[in-house]
N, C-alpha and C positions, 0 to 999 in steps of 0.2 A: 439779679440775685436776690435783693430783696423780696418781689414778688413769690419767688421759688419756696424762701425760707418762710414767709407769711400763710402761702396756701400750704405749705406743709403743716405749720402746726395748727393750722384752721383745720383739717383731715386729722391729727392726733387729738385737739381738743372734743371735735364733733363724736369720734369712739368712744375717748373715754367718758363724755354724757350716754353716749349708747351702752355700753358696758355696766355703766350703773344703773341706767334703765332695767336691762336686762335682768341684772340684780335684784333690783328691785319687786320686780315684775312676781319674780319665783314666792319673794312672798307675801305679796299682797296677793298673785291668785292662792296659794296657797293659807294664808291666812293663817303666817309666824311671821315674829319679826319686827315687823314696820309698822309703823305708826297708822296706816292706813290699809286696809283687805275690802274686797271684796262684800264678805260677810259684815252684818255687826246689827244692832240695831234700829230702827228706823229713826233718823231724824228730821223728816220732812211729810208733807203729808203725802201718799201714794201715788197722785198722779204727777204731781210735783218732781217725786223723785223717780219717777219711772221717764219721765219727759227730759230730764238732765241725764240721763245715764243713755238714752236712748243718743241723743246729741252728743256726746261723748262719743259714742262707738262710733258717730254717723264721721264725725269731722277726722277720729282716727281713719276712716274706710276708705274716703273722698280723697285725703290729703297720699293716704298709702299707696293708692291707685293713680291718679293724675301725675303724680307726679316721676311714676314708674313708668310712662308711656312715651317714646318715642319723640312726639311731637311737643310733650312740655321739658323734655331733656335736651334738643335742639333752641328753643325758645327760650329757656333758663342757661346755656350758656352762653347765650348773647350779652348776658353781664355778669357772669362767674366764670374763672377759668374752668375749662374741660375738665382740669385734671380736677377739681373740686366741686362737680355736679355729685356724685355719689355720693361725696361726704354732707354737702348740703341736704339731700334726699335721707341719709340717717341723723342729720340733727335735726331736723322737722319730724320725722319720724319718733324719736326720741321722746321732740317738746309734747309734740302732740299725747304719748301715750303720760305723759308727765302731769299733762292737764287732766287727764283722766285717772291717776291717780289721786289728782288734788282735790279732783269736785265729785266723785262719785259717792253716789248717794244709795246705803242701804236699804234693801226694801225688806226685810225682815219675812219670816218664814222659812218653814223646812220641806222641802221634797221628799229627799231620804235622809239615814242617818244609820248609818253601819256603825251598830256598836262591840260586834265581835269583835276582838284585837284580830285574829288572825285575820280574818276580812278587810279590816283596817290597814294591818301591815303592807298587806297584797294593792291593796290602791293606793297607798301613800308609796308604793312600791313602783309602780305604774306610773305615777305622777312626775318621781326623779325622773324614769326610764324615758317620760315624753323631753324633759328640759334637756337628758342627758343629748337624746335623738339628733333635737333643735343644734346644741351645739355643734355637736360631733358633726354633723351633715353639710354644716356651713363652710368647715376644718376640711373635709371630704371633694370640696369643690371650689377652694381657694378662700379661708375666711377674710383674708387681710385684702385680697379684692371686692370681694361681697360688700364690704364694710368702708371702701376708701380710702385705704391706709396704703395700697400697694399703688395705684393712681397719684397719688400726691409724693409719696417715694419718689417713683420715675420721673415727673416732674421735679423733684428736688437737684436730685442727679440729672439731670439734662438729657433723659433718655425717653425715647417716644415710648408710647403705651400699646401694647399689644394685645389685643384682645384673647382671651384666654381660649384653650381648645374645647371641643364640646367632650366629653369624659363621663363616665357612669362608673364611678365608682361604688365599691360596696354598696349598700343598701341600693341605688341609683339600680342597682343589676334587677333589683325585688319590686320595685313600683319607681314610679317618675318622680314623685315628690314627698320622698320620706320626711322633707323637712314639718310639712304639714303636719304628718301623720302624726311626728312628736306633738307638735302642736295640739293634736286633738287629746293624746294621751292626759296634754298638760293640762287643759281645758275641762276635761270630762271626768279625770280620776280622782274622788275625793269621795272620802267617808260620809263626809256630811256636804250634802248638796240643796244649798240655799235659793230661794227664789232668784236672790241678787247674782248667785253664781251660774246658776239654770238660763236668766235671761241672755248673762254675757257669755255663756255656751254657745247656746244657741246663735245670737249674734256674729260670733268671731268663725262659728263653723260655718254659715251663711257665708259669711265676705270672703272664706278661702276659697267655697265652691265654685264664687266667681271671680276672684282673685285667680285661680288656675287657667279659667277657662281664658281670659287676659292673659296673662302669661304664655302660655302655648301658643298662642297666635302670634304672642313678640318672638320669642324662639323659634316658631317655623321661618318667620319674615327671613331671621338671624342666620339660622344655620339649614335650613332649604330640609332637602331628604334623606340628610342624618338624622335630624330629629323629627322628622316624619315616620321614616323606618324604625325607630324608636319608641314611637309612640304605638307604633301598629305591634310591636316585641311585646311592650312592659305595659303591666295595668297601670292607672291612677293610682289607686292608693291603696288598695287593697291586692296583695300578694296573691299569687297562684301557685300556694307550695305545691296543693297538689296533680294541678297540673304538671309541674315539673316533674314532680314524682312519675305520673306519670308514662311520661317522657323517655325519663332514663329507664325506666323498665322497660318499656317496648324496644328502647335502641336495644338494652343487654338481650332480650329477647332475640332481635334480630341478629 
């Protein structure tokens, strides 16, 4: 019973550092807030602080990945219970982006700079609408799994873990990986776009590209020619309204 009660609050502790991560995150990419953004002035000299941010992203990328792979989720819980491999996966996760909020280093300069308000509205508009995405799409496909929480639950209660059905819900019906898509919203939508936020764009959209293409290979492994036939339906990330469109006209047609 101890063990039960120990890995349980080891999976609520590891959330709520992830939760405030996540917090966080909104505004240091954003750049309100916290103590630390993204943006600011340069305090190091250029190659200096382009070579730590670049390390930053790399050991985020490395750590994201590896440790999402099959083969180190079998090997990692040879000394973690099962039911606390995920949650370890989002407290490394966590630490990781934590360190990257603590050592990044501004590189100063401007790319663009929309100073219309209504231009401004409309991207900081944008900007919610990716965070909002991110959440929502997590909530869409079980967040309290996603995250460990439901894993260390059933473990609590002495009930075996079921691995969850394959499901497309909303957005999931429009592209495969809305959760990204928020992500890019999050990433990209800003009035003012800084070399130091230019860089970590570009970076973070890089690691998804192939972050997905990783992914999809575990999910075929996973769920066979469900998510085959899935993938052959629904674009990546970019939506075919009008394909659908369409669609339905030719059917009413017919």
């Amino acid at each position: 019973m101890f063990q039960r009660i120990a890995v349980f609050a080891y999976g609520v502790v590891s959330y709520t550092i992830f939760f405030c991560t996540f917090l966080y995150a909104t505004g240091f990419v954003g750049g309100f807030v916290v103590p630390t953004t993204l943006d600011g002035a340069p305090r190091s000299p250029l190659w200096q602080a382009l070579l730590i941010d670049v390390l930053l992203l790399g050991v985020f990328a490395v750590q994201h990945s590896l440790m999402a792979r099959p083969g180190f989720k079998a090997w990692l819980t040879r000394m973690v219970a099962p039911a606390a491999e995920r949650s370890t996966y989002v407290l490394f996760s966590s630490l990781a982006l934590i360190a990257l909020f603590a050592h990044w280093q501004p590189l100063g300069g401007t790319v663009w700079n929309v100073e219309d308000p209504i231009g401004r509205g409309v991207l900081y508009g944008l900007f919610a609408f990716g965070w909002l995405l991110v959440l929502v799409t997590t909530f869409l496909i079980n967040h309290f799994d996603l995250f460990g929480l439901r894993q260390v639950w059933l473990f609590l209660v002495d009930t075996p873990y079921t691995p969850l059905r394959f499901v497309t819900p909303g957005p999931y019906r429009l592209v495969r990986h809305p959760l990204y898509v928020g992500w890019f919203f999050a990433f990209w939508a800003t009035p003012t776009m800084s070399v130091s936020h230019l860089l970590f764009a570009i970076a973070t959209t890089a690691y998804i590209l192939i972050a997905i293409q990783l992914e999809e290979r575990d999910l075929l492994a996973v769920h066979g020619e469900d998510y085959a036939s899935y993938r052959r339906r629904v674009p990546m990330l970019v939506p075919r309204l009008f394909a659908r469109g369409s669609q339905r006209a030719q059917a009413a047609r017919a």
